[in-house]
N, C-alpha and C positions, 0 to 999 in steps of 0.2 A: 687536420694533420697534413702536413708538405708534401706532396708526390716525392719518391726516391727514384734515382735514376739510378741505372746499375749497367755498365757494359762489359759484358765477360770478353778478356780481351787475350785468355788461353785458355784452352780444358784441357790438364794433366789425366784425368783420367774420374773415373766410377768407383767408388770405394763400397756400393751399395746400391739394389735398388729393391724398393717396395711394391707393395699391388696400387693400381693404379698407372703407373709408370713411370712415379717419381724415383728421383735416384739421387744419394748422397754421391755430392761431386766434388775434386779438388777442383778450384781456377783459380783464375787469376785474374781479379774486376773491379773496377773503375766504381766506386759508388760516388753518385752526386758528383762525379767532374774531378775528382779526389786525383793523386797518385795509387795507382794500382798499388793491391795488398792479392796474399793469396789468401783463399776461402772455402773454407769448408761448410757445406750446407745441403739440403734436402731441395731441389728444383723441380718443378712442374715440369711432365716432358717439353712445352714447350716453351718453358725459361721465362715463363711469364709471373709465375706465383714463385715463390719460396719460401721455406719455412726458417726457422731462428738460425743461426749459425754462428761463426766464430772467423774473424780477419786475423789474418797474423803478419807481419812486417815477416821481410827475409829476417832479422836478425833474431826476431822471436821465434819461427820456423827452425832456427837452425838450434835455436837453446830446445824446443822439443821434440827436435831431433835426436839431440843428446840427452834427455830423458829417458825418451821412446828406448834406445837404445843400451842403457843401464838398466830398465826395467826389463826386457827383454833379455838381455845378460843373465840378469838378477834367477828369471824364469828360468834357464837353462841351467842352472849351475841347482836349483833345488831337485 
């Protein structure tokens, strides 16, 4: 299997963390040399391991933005 390279190249912030000292993190990173995507995923404190996650282009980001945000609507108005 190919080594993956990954450069986090911003950390928006912590949306979570577990025992251990992993913590579910927004960034923003470079896999394999790529154009940056943002990313949401579980990181080893020291950014060395990760677990599964999910890349989203800005344009995708902003369409579950706008999900996020009618479902949350949605929740308030019940």
């Amino acid at each position: 299997m190919p080594d993956i390279t990954h450069d986090i190249q911003k950390n928006y912030g912590i949306l979570s963390e577990e025992r251990g000292g992993w913590k579910k993190e927004l960034n923003l990173v470079s896999w394999n040399g790529r154009s940056p995507k943002l990313d949401i995923r579980d990181w080893a404190p020291d950014h060395e391991k990760m677990g599964k996650g999910i890349t989203l282009s800005k344009e995708e980001a902003a369409k579950l933005l706008e999900l996020l945000v009618a479902i949350l609507e949605e929740d308030k108005r019940e």
